[in-house]
C-alpha positions in Angstrom: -16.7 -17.7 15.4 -14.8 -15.0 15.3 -16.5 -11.4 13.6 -15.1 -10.4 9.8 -14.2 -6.3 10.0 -16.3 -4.8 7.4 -15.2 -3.4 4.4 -15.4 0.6 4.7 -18.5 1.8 2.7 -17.1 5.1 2.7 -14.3 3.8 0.0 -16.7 2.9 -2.4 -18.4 6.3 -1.8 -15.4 8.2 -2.6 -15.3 5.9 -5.9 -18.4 6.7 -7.0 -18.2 10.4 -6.3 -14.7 10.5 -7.7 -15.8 8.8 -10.9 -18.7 11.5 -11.0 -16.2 14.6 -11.0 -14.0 12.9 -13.6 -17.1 12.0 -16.0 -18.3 15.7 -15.2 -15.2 17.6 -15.4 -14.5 17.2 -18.9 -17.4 18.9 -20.6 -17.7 21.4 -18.4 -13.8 22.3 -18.4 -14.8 23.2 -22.1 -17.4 25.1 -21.8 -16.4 27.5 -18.9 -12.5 27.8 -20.0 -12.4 29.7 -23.2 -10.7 27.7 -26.2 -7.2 30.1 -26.1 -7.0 29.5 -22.4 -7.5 25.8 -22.6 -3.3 25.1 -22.9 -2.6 27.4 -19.3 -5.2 25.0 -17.4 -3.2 22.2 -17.4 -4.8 21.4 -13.8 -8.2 21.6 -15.1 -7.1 19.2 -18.1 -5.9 16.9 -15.8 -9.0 16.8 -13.4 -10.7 14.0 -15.2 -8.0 11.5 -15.9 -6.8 12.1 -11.9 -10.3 12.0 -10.5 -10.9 8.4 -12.3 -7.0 7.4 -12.0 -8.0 8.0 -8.0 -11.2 5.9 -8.0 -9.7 3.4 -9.4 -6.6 3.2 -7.1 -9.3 3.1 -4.2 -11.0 0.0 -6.2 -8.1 -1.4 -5.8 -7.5 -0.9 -2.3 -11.2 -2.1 -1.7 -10.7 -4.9 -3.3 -7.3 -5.7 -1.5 -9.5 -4.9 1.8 -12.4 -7.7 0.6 -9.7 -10.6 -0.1 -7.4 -10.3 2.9 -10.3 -10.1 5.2 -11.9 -13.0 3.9 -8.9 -15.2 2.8 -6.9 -14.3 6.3 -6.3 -17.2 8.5 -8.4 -19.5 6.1 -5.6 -20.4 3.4 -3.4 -23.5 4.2 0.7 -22.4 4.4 1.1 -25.3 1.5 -2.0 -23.9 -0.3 -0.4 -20.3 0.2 3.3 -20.9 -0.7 2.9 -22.5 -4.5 0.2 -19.6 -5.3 2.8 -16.9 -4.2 5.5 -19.2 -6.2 3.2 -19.3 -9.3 2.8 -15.5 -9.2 6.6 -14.6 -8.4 6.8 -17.1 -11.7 4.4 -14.9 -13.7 6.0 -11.7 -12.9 9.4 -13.0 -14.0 7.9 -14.5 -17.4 6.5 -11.4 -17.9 9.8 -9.4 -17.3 11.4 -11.6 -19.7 8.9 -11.2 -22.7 9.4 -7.7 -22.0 13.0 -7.5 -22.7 13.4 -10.8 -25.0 14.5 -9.2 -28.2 13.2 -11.9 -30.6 9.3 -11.5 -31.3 6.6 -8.8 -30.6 4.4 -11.0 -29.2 6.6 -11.8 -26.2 6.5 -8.0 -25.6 2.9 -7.5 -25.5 1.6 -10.8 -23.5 4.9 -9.9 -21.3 3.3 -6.6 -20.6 0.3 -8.4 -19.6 1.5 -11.6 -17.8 3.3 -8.9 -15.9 0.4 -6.8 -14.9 -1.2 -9.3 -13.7 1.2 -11.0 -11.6 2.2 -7.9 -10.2 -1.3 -6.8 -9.3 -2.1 -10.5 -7.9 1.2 -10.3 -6.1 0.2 -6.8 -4.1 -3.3 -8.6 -3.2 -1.9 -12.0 -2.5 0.9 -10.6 -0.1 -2.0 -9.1 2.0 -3.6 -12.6 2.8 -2.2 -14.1 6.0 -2.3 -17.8 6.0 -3.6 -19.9 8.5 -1.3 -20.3 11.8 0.5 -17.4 10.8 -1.5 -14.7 12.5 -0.1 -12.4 14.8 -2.7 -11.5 17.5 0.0 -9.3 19.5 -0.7 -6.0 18.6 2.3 -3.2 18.1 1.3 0.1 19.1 3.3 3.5 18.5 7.0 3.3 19.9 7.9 7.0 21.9 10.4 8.5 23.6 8.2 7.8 26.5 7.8 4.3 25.9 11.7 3.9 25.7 12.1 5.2 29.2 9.1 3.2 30.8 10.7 0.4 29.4 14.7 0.7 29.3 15.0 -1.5 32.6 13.5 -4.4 29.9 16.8 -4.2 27.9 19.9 -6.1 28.8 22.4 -3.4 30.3 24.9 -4.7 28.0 23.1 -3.3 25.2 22.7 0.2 27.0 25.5 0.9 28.7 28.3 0.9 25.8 31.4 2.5 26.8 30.5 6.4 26.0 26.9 6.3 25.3 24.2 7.7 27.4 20.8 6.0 28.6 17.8 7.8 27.3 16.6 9.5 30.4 20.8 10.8 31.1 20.2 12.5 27.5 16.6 14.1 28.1 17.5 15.1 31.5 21.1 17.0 30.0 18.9 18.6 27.7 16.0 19.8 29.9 18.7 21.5 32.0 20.4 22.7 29.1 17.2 24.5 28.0 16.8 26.0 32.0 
């Protein structure tokens, strides 16, 4: 049995403490900043609704976190494939009741359908379904790397008329800078 990564805690602590200085900030914005000074501090104004508006992107991400590590590797690809179709679907009703030009209603349950489609899209696309996990891991590419490994690409590839191997061009310039 493989061991599930843990959702960060710390996420949720931000959250809360986030959610805290936006409840806070309000009330005592008005009673420290004078009434005439309250339209220069825009940035103080805007401390409540950015401090929530935060938290709430981090909810998000949390909850993003929660679903992929428990849905990874356990859906089925034809499970997986009509869910993402059903979703793409909902976000392309929703565009058209946005723009239809015929009825209100199409506007406002567009707006939603859309929402909602879009938000399960972002969480859906994290989940990995089963069989397609990639257990080779990718680590940082560097200047480095590319000379350890140049002998691993074809010399047909590298050695274009007029172009320069990797190493030709540091070396030039280390003597250039001598």
């Amino acid at each position: 049995m493989t061991k599930r990564v843990q959702p960060p805690k710390r996420l949720l602590y931000a959250m809360a403490i986030l959610v805290g200085v936006g409840l806070v900030a309000g009330p005592v914005s008005q009673l420290i900043i004078p009434p005439e000074e309250m339209n220069k501090a825009i940035l103080i104004l805007g401390l409540p609704f950015l401090s929530i508006f935060i938290a709430i992107l981090l909810g998000f991400i949390y909850f993003i976190f929660v679903v992929a590590s428990r849905l990874n590797g356990v859906v089925e690809m034809r499970v997986y494939r009509p869910i993402e179709a059903i979703i793409i679907a909902g976000i392309l009703i929703g565009v058209f009741g946005m723009f239809q030009p015929f009825n209100i209603l199409g506007y406002q349950y567009g707006f939603i359908v859309l929402l909602i489609s879009t938000l399960a899209f972002i969480v859906w696309s994290h989940v990995t379904p089963k069989g397609e996990i990639n257990n080779e891991e990718v680590g940082p590419v560097s200047v480095r790397h590319m000379i350890e490994h140049e002998a691993e690409i074809p010399s047909e590839l590298l050695h274009q008329p007029g172009m320069q191997t990797t190493q030709e061009v540091l070396t030039r310039r280390s003597s250039d800078e001598v």
